[in-house]
N, C-alpha and C positions, 0 to 999 in steps of 0.2 A: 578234792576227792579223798579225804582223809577220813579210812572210817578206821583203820585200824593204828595204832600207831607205834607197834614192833614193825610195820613195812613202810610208816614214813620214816621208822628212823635210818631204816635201811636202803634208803633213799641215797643215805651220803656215800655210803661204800659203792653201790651202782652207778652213781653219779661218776666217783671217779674210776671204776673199772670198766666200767662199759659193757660193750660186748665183743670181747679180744678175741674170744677163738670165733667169730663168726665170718665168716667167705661170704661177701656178697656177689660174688660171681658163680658159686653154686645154685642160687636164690634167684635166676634171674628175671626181674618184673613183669606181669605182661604190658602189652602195648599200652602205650597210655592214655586215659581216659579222659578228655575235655571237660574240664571245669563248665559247669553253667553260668552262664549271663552272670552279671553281679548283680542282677535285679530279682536274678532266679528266686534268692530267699527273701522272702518280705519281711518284713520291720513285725515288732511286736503287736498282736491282735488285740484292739482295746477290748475290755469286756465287756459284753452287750446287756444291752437292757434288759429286766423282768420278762417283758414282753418277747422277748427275742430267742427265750427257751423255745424248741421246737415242743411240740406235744408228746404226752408220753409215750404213743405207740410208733414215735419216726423213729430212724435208724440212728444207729450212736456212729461219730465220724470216728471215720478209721481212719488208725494213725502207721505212717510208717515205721516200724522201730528203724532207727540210726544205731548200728551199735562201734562202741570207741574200745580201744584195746585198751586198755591203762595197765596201773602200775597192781602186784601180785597182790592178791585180797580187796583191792579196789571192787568197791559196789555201789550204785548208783543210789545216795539217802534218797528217805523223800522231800526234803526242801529243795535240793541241787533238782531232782526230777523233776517236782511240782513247776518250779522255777523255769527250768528249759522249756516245758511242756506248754505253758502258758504263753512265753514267748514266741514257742516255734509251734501250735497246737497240732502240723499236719505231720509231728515226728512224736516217736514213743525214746527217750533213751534207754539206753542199755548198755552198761559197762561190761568188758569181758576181761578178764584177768590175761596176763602175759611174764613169761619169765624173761626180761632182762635182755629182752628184743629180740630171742631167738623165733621165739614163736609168731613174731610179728612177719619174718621173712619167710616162715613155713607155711603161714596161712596163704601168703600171696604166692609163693610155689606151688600150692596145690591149688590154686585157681578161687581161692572164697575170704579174699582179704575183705578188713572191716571196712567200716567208712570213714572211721579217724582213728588216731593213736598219738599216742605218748613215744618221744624217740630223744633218745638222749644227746647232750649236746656234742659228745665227742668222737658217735657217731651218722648224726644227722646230715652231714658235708658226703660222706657215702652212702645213705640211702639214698641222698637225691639225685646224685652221679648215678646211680643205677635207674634209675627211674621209676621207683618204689612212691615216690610223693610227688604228687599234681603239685602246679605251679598255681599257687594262690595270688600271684602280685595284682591281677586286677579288682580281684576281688577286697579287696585289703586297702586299695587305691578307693574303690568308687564305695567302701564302706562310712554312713555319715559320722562313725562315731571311732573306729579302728583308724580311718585314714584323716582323722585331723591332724594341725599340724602339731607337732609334738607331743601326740596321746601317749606315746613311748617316750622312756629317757633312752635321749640320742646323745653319740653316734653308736651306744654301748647294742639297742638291739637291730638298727640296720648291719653290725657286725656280724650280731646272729646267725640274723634269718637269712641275708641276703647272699645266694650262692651265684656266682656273675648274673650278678643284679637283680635274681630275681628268689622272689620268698617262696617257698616251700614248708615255712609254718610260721608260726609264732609262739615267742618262750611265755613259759607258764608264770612266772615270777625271775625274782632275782633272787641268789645267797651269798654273802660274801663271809669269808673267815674275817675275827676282830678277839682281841683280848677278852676272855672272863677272869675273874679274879676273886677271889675271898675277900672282900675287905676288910674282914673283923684282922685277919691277920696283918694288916697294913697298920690297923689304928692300935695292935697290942705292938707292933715294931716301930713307932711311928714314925712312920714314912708317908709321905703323900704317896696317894695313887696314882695312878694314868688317869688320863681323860677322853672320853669320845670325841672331843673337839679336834680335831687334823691337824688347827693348828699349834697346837698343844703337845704335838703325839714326842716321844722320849726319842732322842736320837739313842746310836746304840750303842754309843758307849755307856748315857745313863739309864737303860735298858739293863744294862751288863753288870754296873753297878750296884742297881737294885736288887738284881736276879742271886749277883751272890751274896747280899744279905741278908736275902731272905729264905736261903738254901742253909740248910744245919745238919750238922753228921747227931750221929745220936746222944753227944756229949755237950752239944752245943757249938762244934767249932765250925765255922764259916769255913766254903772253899778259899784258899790263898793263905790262911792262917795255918803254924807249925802244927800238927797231929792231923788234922784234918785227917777222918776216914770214908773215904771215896768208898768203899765197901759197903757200908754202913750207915746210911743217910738216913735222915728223921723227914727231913721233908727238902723238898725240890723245890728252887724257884721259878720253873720255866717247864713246861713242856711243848715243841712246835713241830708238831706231824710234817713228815718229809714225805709225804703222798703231795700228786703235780697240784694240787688248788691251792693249799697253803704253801708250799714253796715256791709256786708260779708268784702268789705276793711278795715271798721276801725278793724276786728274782728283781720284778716291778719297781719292788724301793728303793732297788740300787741302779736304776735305769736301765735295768738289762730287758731281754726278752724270753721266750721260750720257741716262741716259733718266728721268722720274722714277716710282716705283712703283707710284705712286697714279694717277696720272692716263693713265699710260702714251706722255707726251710727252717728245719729245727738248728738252731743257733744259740748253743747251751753250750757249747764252746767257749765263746766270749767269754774275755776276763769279768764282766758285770754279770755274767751268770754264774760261774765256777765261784768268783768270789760271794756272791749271796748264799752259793750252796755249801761252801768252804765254812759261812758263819754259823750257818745251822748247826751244820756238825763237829763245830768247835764246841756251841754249846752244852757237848757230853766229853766231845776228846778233851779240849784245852781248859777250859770255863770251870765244868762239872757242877753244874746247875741243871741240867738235864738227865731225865734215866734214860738209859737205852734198853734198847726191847728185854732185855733180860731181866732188869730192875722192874721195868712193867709187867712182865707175867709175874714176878717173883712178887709183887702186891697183891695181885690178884684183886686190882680194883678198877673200876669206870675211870673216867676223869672226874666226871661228878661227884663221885666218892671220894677221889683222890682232893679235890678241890674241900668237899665238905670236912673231911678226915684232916686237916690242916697236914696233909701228907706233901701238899701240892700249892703254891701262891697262886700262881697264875699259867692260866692256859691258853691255846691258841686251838680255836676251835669253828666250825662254821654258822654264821647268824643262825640255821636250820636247829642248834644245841639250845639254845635259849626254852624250844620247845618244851625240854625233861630239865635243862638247869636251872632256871627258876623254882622250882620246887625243891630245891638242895638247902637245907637246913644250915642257919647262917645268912650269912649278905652279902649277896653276889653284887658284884660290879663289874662292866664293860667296860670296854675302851676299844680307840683304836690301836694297830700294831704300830710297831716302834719304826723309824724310819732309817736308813740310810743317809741314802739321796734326797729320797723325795716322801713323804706319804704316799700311799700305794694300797692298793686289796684287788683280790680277784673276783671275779662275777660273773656266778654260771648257772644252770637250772635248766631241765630239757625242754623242749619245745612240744605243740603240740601240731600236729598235719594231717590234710588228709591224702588216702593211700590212693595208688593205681589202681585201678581196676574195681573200686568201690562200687558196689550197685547200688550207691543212694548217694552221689557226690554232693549233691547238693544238703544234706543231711549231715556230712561232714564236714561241708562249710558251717553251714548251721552250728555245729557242738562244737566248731576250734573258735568261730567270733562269741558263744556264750563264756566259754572257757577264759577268754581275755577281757572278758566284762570286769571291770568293780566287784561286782556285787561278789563274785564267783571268789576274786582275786582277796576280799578282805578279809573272807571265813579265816584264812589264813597266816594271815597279816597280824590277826586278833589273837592268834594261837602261840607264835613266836617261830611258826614255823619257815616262814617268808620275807621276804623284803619285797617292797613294791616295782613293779618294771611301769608302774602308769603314774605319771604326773600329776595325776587327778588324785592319789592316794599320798600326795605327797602336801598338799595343801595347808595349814594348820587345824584347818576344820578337821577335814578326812585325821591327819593325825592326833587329836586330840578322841574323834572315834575309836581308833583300835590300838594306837602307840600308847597304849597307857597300863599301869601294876595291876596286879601282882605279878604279869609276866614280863613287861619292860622294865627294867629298870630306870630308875631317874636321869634323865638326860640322852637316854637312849635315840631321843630322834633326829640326834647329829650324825649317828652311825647313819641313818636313812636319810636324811635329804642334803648332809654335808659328805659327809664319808665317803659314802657309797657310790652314789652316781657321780662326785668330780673328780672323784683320784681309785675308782673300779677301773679293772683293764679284764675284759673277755678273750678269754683262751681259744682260738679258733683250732682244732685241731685237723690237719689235713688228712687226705683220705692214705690211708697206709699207713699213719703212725700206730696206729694199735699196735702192729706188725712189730714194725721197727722200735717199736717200746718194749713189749716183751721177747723180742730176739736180741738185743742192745744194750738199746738204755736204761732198763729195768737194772740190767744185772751189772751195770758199773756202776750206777747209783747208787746200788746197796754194799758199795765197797767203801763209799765216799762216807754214807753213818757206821763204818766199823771200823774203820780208819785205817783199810789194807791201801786206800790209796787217796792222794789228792785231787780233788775238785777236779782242776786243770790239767790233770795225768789219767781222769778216768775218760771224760768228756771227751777224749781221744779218738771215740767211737762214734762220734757225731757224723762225720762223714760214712760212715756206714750203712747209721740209721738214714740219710735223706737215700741213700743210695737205694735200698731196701722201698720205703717211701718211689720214689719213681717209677721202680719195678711196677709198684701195685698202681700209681695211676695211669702208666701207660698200658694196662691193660682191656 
């Protein structure tokens, strides 16, 4: 659904903020509306013979419009339309634009919700506790082409969708954060680079090694060397956003958690979580290979810039950036993130469902199995906007289709069928962390990158947030 691409870039910020101030108990669903048969929607219409035009004065078949809320400035092209239309000929599509999920819960309060939509992953676990989203499992079961066996990479999306056991949608793709890097500046320092291979990936001390190598004050002195101006830097070796996606992977490579599975608490507590979050933000307190936010406005630059500007070696950014970084003048290189423990990345991406109370449910089954097609899935794949969630796009053939330059870079397809799917760990987030994130954990977090307090002295507040968390699901 990508027609504009200032609102996919802005994809990754809604991704990770959600929709914090939203009360799903003000918004309360109407009754729930019965999913049809799984046979309700029929399989694609072959196209008929010459002879099979009706005459020119018969009636032209009407189509139902299905309309899908999607994401702001979403419009329905016409190959995604022609496309659906042909498959599903007894529905018209039609996208309707949505801010950031508020309006997806307004439209169903006042009684005229769509018949699909786009819901993001970190709040999708609360819309279907409300009962905002039909229960798709049998349909998804008795689908010949969604319900093979491992048309998904498992066990990453039964994590997803499946809320006590049962799906409420399916994700759109996969994104996982991985190293970008300059590499012209590797081969003027000469240092090998990282590599996409996992098994490859830099433990972190020689992560840490490299980082202040390739970090210079504006005199040329390396951090750890006598003058060194930490003021005054020329370029940084490292930057690694301390938003939950990429710090949920550094959490992952030290065997930690963020939420645990079982019990369904945030458990950010742990020595394996505090100390992941402890290295992050050593690399600006202790390291000083990192700028912190001050240094970053004070450039006044992207990353991409900062990357191209040889301001910057290397970056920690999500597969979604490939999209605009490829285009950054010089020669970009991927890799995966440096390890701990383990090799590790996060993988997330919203889902899509259909809603309560749809007056065309079957229409919105319709647009969430075209939505998970191939076909739908590789426009984006080809773009560098995505990662694949179907194994069928994983194949060498399928990758040699769309994993290919100017916008992959060479060797990139280890980040996709090695990386990604055996060492991704999806963030489930429970119903009420929003909550307990921005009353919380938000704000001891941001204590932990400016160094008023330690990892394991902010995280204090952990029992607070499940507490907080509780409140809201025993409501």
């Amino acid at each position: 659904m990508t027609k504009k691409t200032v609102s996919r870039r802005d994809f990754i910020k809604a991704t990770a903020l959600g929709c914090g101030a939203v009360v799903l108990a003000a918004c309360a669903a109407p009754a729930a509306t019965a999913m049809p048969a799984a046979t309700a929607v029929p399989e694609a219409t072959a196209v008929p013979e010459a002879t099979a035009v009706p005459a020119a004065d018969a009636p032209a078949v009407e189509r139902t419009v299905v309309e899908f809320l999607g994401w702001p400035g979403d419009v329905e092209t016409p190959d995604e339309k022609e496309k659906f239309e042909s498959e599903f000929p007894q529905f018209e599509l039609k996208y309707v634009a949505q801010q950031e999920g508020v309006q997806l819960l307004a439209v169903i309060a006042a009684g005229t919700p769509p018949d699909g939509a786009r819901v993001e992953s970190n709040t999708y676990r609360s819309f279907a506790k409300s009962g905002a989203l039909l229960d798709i499992t049998d349909q998804v079961r008795a689908d010949p082409l969604l319900g093979k066996k491992d048309y998904f990479i498992e066990p990453q999306e039964t994590e997803r969708c499946a809320v006590n056991g049962k799906w409420y949608g399916i994700g759109s793709c996969w994104v996982a954060p991985h190293l970008y890097f300059n590499a012209d500046i590797f081969t003027e320092e000469g240092i090998d680079p990282p590599s996409n291979d996992p098994a490859k990936a830099w433990d972190w001390a020689a992560f840490l090694d490299v980082a202040r190598k390739l970090t210079k004050d504006v005199n040329g002195k390396k951090p750890g060397e006598n003058g060194f101006d930490a003021n005054n830097v020329d370029r940084y070796g490292i930057n690694w956003p301390t938003w939950w996606i990429p710090l949920h992977a550094a959490i992952q490579s030290n065997e930690g958690a963020w939420v645990d599975a079982k019990s369904g608490l945030v458990v950010l507590d742990t020595p394996e979580a505090t100390e992941a979050m402890q290295n992050i933000a050593d690399l600006t307190l202790v390291h000083q290979v990192m700028p912190n936010s001050t240094a970053m406005e004070g450039l006044g630059m992207s990353i991409t810039q900062m990357l191209e500007n040889k301001k910057l070696a290397m970056a920690v950014d999500g597969s979604w950036a490939l999209n605009w970084m490829h285009e950054m003048k010089g020669t970009l290189g991927t890799a995966v993130l440096p390890k701990t423990k383990r090799p590790a990345t996060d993988m997330q991406a919203h889902l899509h469902v259909v809603v309560t109370g749809a007056k065309n449910p079957e229409g919105g089954w319709a647009t969430v199995k075209f939505l998970s097609e191939d076909w739908f899935q590789e426009k984006y794949l080809r773009s560098g906007l995505w990662l694949p969630s179907h194994t069928s796009l994983m194949t060498p053939e399928a990758i040699a289709r769309w994993c290919v330059g100017p916008v992959h870079p060479e060797g990139y397809e280890m980040i996709v069928n090695q990386y990604t799917p055996k060492y991704g760990h999806y963030l489930t987030m429970p119903i009420g962390y929003q909550k307990a994130a921005d009353a919380v954990l938000t704000p001891a977090m941001d204590k932990i990158w400016t160094g008023e307090a330690k990892a394991a002295v902010a995280m204090a507040v952990v029992p607070e947030a499940n507490q907080i968390m509780a409140d809201e699901q025993s409501r």
